[in-house]
C-alpha atoms as a printed R data frame, in Angstrom:
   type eleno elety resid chain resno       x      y       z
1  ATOM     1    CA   UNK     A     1 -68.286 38.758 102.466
2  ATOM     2    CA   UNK     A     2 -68.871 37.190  99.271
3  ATOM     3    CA   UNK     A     3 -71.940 37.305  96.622
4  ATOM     4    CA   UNK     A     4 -74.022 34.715  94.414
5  ATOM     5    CA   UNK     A     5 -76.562 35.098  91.936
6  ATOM     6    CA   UNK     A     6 -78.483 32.673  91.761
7  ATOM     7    CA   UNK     A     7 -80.660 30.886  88.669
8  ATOM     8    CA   UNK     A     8 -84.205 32.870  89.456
9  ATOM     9    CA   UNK     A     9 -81.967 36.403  87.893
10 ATOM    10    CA   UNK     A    10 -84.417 37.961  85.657
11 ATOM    11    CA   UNK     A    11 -81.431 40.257  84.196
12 ATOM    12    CA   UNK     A    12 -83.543 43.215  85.633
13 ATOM    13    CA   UNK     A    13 -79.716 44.948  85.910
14 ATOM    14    CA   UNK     A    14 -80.477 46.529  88.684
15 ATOM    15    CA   UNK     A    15 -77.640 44.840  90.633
16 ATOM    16    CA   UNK     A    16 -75.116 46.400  88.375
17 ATOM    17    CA   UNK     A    17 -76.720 49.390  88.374
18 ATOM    18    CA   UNK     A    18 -76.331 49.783  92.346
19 ATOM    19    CA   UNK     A    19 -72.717 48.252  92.682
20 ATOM    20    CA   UNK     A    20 -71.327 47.772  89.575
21 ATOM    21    CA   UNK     A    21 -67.649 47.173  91.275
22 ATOM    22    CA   UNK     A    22 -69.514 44.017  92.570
23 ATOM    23    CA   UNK     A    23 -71.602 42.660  89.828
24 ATOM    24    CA   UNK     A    24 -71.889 42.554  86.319
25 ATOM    25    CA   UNK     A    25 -73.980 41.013  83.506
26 ATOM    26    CA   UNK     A    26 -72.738 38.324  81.403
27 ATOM    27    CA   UNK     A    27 -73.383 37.542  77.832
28 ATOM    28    CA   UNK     A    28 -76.060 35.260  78.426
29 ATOM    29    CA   UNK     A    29 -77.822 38.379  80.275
30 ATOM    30    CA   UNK     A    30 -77.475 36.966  83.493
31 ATOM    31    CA   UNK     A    31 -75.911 38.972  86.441
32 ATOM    32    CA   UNK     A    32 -73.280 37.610  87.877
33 ATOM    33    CA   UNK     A    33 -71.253 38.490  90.957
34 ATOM    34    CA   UNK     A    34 -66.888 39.066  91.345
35 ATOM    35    CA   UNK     A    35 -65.678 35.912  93.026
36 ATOM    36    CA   UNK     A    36 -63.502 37.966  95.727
37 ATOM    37    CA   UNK     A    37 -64.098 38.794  98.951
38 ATOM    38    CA   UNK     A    38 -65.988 42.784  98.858
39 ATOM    39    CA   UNK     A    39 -63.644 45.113  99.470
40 ATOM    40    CA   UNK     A    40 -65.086 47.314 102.238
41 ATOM    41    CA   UNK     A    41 -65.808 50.544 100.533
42 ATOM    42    CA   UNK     A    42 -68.303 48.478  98.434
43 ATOM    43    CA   UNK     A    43 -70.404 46.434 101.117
44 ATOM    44    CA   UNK     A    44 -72.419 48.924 101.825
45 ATOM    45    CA   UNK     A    45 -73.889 49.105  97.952
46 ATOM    46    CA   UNK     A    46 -73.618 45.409  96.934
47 ATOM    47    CA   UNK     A    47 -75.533 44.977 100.466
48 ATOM    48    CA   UNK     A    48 -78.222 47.637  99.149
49 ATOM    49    CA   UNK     A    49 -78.157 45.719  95.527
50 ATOM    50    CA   UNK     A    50 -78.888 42.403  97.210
51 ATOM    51    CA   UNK     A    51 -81.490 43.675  99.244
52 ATOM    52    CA   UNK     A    52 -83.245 45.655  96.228
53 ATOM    53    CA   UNK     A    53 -83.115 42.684  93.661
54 ATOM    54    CA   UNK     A    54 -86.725 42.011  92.820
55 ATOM    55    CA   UNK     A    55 -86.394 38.057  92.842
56 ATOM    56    CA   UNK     A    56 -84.116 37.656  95.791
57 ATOM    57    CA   UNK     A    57 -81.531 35.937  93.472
58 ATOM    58    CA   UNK     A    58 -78.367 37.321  95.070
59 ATOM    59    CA   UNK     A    59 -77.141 35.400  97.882
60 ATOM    60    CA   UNK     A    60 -74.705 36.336 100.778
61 ATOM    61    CA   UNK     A    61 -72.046 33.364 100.696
């Protein structure tokens, strides 16, 4: 499974904060998710990131 995050971010960080081998912030302040298939030791926590984001701006693609 695969990630987006989508324009509504507000660069809360909490994604990278949950699953940081997942998703990251970029220099506009913006998270941003790997572009790789999740490894399986990590769906678990970018699952619980996604579902914890505040905005809903993390997509499953």
């Amino acid at each position: 499974m695969k990630y987006f995050v989508n324009d509504g971010c507000i660069s809360c960080g909490l994604c990278e904060g949950t699953c940081p081998e997942v998703f990251s912030m970029t220099d506009t302040g913006k998270a941003k998710a790997i572009e790789a298939e999740v490894y399986a030791e990590y769906e678990s926590a970018a699952a619980e990131a996604k579902d914890g984001c505040p905005v809903g701006a993390i997509e499953e693609v």
